[in-house]
C-alpha positions as CSV (number, residue, x, y, z in Angstrom):
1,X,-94.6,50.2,-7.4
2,X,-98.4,50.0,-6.6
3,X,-100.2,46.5,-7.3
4,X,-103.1,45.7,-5.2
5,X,-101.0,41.8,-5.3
6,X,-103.6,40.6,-2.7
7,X,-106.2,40.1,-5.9
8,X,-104.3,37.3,-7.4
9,X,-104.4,35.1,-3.8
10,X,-107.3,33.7,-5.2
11,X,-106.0,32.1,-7.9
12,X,-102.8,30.2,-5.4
13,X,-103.4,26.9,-5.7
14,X,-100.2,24.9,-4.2
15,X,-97.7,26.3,-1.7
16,X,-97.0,29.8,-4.4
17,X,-95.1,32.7,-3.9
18,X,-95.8,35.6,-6.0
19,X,-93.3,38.7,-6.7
20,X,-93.3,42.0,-8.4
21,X,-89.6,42.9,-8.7
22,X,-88.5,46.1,-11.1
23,X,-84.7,47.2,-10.8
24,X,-84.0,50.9,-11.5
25,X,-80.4,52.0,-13.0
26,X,-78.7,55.0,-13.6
27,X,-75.2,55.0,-14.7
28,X,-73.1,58.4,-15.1
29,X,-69.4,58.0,-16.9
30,X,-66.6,60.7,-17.4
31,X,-63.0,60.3,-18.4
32,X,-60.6,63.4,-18.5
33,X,-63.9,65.8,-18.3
34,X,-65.7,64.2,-21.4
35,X,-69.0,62.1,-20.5
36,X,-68.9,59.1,-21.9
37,X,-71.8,57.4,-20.5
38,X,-75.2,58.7,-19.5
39,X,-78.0,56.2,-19.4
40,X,-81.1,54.8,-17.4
41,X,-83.2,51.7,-17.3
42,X,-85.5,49.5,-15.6
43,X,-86.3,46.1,-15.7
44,X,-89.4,45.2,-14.2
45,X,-91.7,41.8,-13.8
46,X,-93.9,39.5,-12.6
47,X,-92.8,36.2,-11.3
48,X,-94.3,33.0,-9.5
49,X,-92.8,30.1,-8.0
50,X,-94.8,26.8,-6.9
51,X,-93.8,23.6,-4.2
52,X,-95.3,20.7,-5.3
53,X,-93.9,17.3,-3.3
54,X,-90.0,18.6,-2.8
55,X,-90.3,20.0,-6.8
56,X,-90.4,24.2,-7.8
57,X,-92.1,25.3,-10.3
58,X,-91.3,28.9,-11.9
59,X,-92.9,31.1,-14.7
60,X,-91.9,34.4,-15.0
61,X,-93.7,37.2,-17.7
62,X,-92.4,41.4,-18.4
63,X,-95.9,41.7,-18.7
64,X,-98.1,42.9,-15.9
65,X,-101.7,42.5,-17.3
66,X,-103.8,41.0,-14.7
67,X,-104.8,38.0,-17.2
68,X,-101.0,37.2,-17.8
69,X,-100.0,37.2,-14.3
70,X,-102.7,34.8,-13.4
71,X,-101.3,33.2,-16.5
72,X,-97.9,33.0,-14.5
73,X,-99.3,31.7,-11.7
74,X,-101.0,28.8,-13.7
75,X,-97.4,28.0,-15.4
76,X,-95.8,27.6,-12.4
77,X,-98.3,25.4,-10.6
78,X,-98.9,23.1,-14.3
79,X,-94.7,23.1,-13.9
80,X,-94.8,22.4,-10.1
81,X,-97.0,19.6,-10.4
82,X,-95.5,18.1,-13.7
83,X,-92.2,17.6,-11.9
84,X,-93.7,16.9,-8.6
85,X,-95.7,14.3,-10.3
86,X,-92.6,12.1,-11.4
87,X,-91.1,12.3,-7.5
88,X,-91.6,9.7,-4.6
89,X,-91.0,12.0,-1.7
90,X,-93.2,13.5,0.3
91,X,-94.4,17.7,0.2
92,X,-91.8,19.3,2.5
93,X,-92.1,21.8,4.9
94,X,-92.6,25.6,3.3
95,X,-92.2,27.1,7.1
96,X,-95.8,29.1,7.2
97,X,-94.7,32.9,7.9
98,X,-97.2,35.7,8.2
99,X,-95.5,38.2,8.3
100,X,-96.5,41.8,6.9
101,X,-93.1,43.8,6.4
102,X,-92.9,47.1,4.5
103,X,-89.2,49.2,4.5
104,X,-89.2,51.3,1.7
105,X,-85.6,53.3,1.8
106,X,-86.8,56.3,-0.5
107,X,-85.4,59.9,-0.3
108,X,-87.5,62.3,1.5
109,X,-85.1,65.2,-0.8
110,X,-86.1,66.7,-3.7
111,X,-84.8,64.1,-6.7
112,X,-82.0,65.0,-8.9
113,X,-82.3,66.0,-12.2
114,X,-80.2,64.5,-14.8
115,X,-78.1,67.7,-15.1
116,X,-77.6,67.8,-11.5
117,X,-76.3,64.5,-11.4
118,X,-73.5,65.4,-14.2
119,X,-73.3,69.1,-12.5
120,X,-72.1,66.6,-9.2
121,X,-70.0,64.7,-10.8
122,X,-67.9,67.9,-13.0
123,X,-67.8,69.5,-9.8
124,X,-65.6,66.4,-8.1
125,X,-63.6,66.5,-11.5
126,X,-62.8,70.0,-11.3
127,X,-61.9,69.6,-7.5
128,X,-59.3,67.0,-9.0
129,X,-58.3,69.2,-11.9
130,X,-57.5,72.1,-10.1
131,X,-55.6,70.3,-7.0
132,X,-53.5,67.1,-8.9
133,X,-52.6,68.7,-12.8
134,X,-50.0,65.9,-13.2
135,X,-52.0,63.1,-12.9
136,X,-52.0,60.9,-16.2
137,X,-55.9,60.3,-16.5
138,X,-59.1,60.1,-14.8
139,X,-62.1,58.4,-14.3
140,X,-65.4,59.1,-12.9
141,X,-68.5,56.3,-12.3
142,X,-71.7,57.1,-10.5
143,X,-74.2,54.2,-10.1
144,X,-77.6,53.6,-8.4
145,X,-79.5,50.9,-8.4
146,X,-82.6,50.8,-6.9
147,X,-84.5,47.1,-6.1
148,X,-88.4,47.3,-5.8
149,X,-89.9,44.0,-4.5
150,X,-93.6,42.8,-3.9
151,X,-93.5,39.4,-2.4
152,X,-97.0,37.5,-1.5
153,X,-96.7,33.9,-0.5
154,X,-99.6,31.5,0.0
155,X,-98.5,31.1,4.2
156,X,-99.7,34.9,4.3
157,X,-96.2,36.5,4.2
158,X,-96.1,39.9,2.5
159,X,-93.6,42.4,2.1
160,X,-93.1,45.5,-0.2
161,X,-89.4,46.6,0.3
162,X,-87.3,49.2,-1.9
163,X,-83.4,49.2,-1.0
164,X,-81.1,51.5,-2.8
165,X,-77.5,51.6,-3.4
166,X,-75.3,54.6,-5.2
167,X,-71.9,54.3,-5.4
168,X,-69.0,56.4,-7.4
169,X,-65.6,55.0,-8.5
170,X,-62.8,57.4,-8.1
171,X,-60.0,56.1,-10.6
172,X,-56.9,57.9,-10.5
173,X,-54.1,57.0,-13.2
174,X,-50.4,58.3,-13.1
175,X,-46.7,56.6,-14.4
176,X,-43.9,55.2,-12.5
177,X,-40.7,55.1,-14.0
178,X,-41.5,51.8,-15.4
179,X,-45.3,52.1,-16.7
180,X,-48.4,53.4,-15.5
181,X,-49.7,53.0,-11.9
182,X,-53.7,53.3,-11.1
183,X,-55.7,53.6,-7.6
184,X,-59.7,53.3,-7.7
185,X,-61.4,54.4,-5.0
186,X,-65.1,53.6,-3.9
187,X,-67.8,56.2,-2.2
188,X,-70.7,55.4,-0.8
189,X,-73.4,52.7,0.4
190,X,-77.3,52.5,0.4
191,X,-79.4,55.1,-0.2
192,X,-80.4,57.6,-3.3
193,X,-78.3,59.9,-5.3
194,X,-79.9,62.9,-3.0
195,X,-78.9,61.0,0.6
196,X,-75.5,59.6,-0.7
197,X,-73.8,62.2,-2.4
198,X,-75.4,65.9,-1.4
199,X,-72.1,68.0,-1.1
200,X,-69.3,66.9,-3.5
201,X,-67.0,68.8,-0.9
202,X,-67.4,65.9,1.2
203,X,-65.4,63.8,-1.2
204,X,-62.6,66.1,-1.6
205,X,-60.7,64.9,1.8
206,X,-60.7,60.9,0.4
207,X,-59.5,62.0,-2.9
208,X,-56.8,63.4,-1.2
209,X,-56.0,60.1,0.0
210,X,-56.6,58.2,-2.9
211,X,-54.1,60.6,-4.7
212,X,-51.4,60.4,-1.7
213,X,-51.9,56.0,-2.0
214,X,-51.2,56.6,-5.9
215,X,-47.9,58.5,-5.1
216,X,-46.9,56.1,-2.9
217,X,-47.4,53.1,-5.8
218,X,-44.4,55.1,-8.0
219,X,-41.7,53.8,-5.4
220,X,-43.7,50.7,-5.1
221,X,-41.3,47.8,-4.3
222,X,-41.7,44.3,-5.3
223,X,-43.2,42.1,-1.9
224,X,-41.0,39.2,-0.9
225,X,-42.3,35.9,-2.1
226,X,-43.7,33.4,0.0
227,X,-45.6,33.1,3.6
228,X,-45.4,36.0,6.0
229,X,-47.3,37.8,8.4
230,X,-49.6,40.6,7.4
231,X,-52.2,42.9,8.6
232,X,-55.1,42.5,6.3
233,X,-57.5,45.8,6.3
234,X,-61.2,45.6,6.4
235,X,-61.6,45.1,2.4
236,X,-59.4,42.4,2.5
237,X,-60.8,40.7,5.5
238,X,-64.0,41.8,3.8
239,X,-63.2,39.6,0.7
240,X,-61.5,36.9,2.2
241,X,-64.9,36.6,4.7
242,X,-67.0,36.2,1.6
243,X,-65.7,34.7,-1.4
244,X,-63.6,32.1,0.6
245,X,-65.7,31.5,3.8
246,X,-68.7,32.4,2.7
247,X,-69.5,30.7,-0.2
248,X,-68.7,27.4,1.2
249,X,-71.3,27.4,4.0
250,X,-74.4,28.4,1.7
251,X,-76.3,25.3,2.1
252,X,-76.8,24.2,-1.6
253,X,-72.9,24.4,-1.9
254,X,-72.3,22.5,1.5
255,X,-74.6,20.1,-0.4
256,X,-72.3,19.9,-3.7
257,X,-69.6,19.2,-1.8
258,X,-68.2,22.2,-0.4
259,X,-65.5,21.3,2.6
260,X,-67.8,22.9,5.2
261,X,-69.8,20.2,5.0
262,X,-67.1,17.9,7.0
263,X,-66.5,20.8,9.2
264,X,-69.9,21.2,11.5
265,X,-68.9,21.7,14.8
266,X,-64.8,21.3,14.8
267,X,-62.5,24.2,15.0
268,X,-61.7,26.2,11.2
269,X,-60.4,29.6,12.6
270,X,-59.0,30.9,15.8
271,X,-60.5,31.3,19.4
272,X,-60.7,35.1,17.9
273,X,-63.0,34.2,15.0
274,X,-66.4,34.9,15.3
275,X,-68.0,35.0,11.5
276,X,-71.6,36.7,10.9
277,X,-73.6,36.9,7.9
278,X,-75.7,39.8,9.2
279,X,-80.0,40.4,8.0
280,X,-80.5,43.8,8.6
281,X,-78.6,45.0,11.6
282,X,-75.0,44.4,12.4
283,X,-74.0,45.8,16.3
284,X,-76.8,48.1,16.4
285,X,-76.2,49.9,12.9
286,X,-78.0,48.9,9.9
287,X,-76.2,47.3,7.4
288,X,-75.7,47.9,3.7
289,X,-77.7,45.3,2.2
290,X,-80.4,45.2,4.8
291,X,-82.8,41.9,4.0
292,X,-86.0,41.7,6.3
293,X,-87.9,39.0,4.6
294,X,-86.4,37.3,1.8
295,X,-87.5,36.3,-1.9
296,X,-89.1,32.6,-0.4
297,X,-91.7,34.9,2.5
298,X,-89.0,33.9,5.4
299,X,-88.1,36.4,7.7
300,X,-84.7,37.5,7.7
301,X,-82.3,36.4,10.9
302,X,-78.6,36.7,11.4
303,X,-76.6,33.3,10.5
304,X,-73.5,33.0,12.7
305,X,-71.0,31.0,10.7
306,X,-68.4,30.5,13.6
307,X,-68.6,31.4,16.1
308,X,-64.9,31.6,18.5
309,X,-63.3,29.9,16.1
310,X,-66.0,26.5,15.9
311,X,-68.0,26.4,12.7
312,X,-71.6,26.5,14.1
313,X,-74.2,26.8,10.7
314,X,-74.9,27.0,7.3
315,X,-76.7,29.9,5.2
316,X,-80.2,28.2,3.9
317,X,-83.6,28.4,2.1
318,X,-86.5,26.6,2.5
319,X,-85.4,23.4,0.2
320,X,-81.7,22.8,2.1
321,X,-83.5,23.5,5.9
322,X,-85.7,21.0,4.7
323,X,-82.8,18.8,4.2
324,X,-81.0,19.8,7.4
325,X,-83.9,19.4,9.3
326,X,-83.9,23.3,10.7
327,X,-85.0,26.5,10.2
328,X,-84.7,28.5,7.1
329,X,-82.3,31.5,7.5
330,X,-83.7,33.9,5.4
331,X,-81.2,33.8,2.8
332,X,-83.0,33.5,-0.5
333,X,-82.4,36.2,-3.0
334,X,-83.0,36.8,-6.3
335,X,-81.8,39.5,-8.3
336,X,-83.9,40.1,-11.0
337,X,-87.9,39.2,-11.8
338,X,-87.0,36.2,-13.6
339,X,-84.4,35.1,-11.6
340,X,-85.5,31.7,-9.0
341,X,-84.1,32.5,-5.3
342,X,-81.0,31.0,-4.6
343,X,-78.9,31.1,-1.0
344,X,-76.8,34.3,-1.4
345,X,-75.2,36.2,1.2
346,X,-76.5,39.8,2.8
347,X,-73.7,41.3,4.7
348,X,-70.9,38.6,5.9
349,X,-68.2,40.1,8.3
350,X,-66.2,38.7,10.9
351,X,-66.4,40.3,14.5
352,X,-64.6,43.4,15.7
353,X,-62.1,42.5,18.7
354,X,-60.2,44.6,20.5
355,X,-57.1,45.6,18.9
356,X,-56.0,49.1,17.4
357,X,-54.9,49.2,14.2
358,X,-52.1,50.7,14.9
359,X,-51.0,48.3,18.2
360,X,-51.5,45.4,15.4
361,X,-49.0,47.1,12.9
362,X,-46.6,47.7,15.8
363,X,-46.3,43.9,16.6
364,X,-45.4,42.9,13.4
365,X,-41.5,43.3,12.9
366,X,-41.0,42.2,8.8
367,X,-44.3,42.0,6.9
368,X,-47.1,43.9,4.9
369,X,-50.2,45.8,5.7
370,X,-52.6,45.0,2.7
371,X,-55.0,47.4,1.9
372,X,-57.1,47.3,-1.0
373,X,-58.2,43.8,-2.9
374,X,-59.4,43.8,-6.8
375,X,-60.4,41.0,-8.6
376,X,-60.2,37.0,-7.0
377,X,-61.5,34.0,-6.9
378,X,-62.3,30.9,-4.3
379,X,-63.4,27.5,-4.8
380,X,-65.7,24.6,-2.6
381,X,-62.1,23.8,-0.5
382,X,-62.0,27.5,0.3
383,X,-59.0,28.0,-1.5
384,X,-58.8,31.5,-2.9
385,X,-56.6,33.9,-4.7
386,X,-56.8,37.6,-4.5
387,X,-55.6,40.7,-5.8
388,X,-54.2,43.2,-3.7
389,X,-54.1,46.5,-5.7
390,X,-52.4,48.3,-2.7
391,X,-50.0,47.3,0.3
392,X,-47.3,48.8,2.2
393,X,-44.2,47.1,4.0
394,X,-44.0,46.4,7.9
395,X,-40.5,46.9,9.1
396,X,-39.7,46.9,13.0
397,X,-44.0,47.7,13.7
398,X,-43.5,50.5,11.4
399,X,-45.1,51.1,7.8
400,X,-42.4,51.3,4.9
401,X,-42.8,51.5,0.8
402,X,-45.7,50.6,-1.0
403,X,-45.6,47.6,-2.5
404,X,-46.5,46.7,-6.4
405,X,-49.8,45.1,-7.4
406,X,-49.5,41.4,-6.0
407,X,-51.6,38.8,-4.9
408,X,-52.6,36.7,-2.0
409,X,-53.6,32.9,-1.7
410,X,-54.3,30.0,0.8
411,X,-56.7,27.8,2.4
412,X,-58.9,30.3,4.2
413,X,-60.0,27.8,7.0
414,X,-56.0,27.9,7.5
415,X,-55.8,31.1,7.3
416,X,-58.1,31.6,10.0
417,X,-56.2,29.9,12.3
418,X,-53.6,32.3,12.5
419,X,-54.8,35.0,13.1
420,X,-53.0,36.7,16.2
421,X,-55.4,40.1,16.2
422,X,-58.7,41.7,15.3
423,X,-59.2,45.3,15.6
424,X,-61.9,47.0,17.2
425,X,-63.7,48.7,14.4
426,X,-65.3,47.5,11.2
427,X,-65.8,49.4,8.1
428,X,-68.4,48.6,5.8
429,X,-68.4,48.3,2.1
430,X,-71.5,48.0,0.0
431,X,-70.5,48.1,-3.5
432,X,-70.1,44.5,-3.8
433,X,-72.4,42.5,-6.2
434,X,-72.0,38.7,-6.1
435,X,-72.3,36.4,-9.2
436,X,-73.2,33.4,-8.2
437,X,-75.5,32.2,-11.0
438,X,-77.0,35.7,-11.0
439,X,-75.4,39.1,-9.6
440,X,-77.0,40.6,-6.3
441,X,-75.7,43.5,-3.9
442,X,-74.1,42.6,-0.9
443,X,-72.3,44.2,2.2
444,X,-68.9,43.1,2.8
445,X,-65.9,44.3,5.1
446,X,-65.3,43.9,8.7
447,X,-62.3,44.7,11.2
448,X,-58.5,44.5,10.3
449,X,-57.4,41.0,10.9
450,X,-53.4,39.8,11.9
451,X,-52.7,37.1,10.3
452,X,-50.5,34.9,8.0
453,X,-51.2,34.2,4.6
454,X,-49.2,33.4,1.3
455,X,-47.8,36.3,-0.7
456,X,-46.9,36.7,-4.6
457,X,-43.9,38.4,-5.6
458,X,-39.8,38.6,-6.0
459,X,-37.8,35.3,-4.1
């Protein structure tokens, strides 16, 4: 993207904010060797946002003429002032920020062809062809996305950033002697097709893995019903940080009524809780989702949730730090050009501790070391109910049978409370895309975390 978007200060009139976005696509299918999917498109736009007396205004064209977009601007400042007109409070606070941010996370390689994309993706095939024959089906997914932003604000904020993300699901289908069994398995993170995936040999060692974790689910056994302790790894922890933590402590929820709005400053979690939703760097590494100035001009900063085990903030934007009478956080995304910002979450984790994995298995004489989670949900009270795809027994500290499909649930905030042990590395994933109102990309995962939770399956 190359828009001189300086010309069109001129024409700001309120408090504005003014953003290029186009978001690039390419999706890559195969089952059982036979592409079934091979397509590309981009979405691209211009949209403006206006504050007029604690009221937004928003217009939004797929044109990028230079008369429409200063058409856009005019709609959103008519719509700014039309609501703001028919409000008694006063112009809030739109937290002047200057600053002049460009990260643009593009290949330096030589860009795939089309055909070398599909040659990629045949060659991991083969590789599973040729080394598991017995296997039932297969399926193949590659995905990049790549989000383009140009953001000007009327404070003087600016920012061009491009962040990419390419991912492949691995999905692996086979029969138990009661019906079929799958295990999916996700590759990658941010970057470009080129960065992400330039050796399909590097794949071959996971697949392995996924394949040995689908042999394990034909002995599967049914999980005992009912509360026990379990080791939940990194996606699960990942999951359970998000959609049941998370969510309640963006700011507009804590407004609606979420039950982190009673909880500011009093103990949710254990002493060995410490809960981050990370900008751009987490512990020195960058993180999958990084977010340097967001979609309102703010600059980005780490919001720490809990901190040892006391819940210390909320996620915000401008509008709910107006509200709280603090600092926005830097959490306003939107995902496509004609999408408002909304408080979404970058990369939430909870803090490594100190634990091995395998000390925290050990301790743990009858339970279940979960390891994958697929589809959930969680609500305002942070109550939430998860999938859990994979699992294995815990007997006497040591690992035992795979368990069949289940699911999890609890009060997370309770859930917190009990947990006994944290290990000492995190694993990222950044596959995840959120749908609150709109989708977005986010990084999820964390450590593995001891705890006890509620499990589904056979009294």
């Amino acid at each position: 993207m190359r828009y001189d978007i300086q010309q069109f200060k001129s024409s700001f009139n309120l408090y504005t904010e003014l953003r290029f976005q186009e978001n690039r696509n390419i999706l890559i299918s195969s089952t059982d060797g036979v592409i079934t999917e091979n397509s590309q498109r981009a979405e691209s736009g211009v949209s403006a946002r206006c504050g007029y007396k604690n009221r937004f205004g928003f217009s939004s064209s797929s044109c990028l003429d230079d008369e429409i977009i200063k058409n856009v601007l005019r709609e959103a400042n008519d719509n700014a002032k039309f609501l703001g007109g028919k409000s008694h409070d006063k112009d809030i606070n739109y937290y002047d920020c200057n600053e002049n941010i460009e990260r643009l996370f593009i290949t330096k390689k030589n860009r795939y062809s089309r055909t070398e994309m599909i040659d990629f993706l045949k060659a991991v095939d083969n590789y599973i062809v040729a080394t598991y024959p017995n296997l039932k089906s297969r399926t193949l997914r590659l995905w990049s996305l790549d989000m383009e932003k140009m953001l000007l604000t009327s404070s003087g904020a600016y920012a061009h950033t491009m962040v990419p993300r390419t991912m492949m699901y691995v999905i692996l289908r086979s029969e138990s002697s009661d019906g079929p069994i799958t295990n999916m398995q996700l590759f990658g993170g941010r970057g470009q097709v080129e960065d992400v995936f330039d050796d399909p040999k590097k794949l071959y060692s996971k697949i392995d893995k996924a394949y040995k974790e689908l042999m394990d689910k034909k002995d599967a056994v049914y999980a005992k019903a009912g509360t026990c302790e379990v080791v939940m790894d990194s996606d699960l922890a990942g999951i359970l940080a998000h959609e049941a933590i998370g969510h309640t402590t963006e700011a507009d929820l804590v407004l609606g009524g979420s039950v982190a709005g009673d909880n500011l400053n009093k103990k949710v979690a254990s002493d060995l809780v410490t809960l981050v939703d990370f900008a751009n760097l987490a512990l020195n590494q960058e993180v999958p989702i990084p977010v340097f100035i967001d979609d309102e001009g703010v600059q980005a900063k780490d919001a720490v949730i809990i901190e040892n085990g006391v819940l210390k903030s909320f996620m915000h934007n401008k509008e709910s730090a107006n509200h709280f009478g603090i600092t926005p956080t830097g959490n306003a995304r939107a995902y496509e050009y004609f999408d408002e910002p909304l408080i979404r979450m970058r990369n939430t984790c909870i803090i490594p501790g100190k634990s091995k994995l395998n000390e925290m298995i050990a301790t743990v004489e009858k339970g279940y070391y979960l390891v994958k989670s697929s589809n959930g949900q969680a609500d305002s009270t942070s109550e939430f109910m998860f999938g859990v795809p994979l699992g294995y027994e815990i007997i006497n500290g040591k690992l035992g049978r795979a368990i069949r499909e289940t699911t999890i649930s609890g009060v997370a905030f309770d859930v917190l409370k009990t947990v006994t042990m944290i290990s000492d590395e995190i694993t990222w994933s950044g596959g995840g895309m959120c749908g609150k109102k709109q989708m977005i990309p986010v990084g999820m995962g964390g450590p593995a975390i001891k705890c006890q939770v509620n499990i589904g399956g056979k009294a």
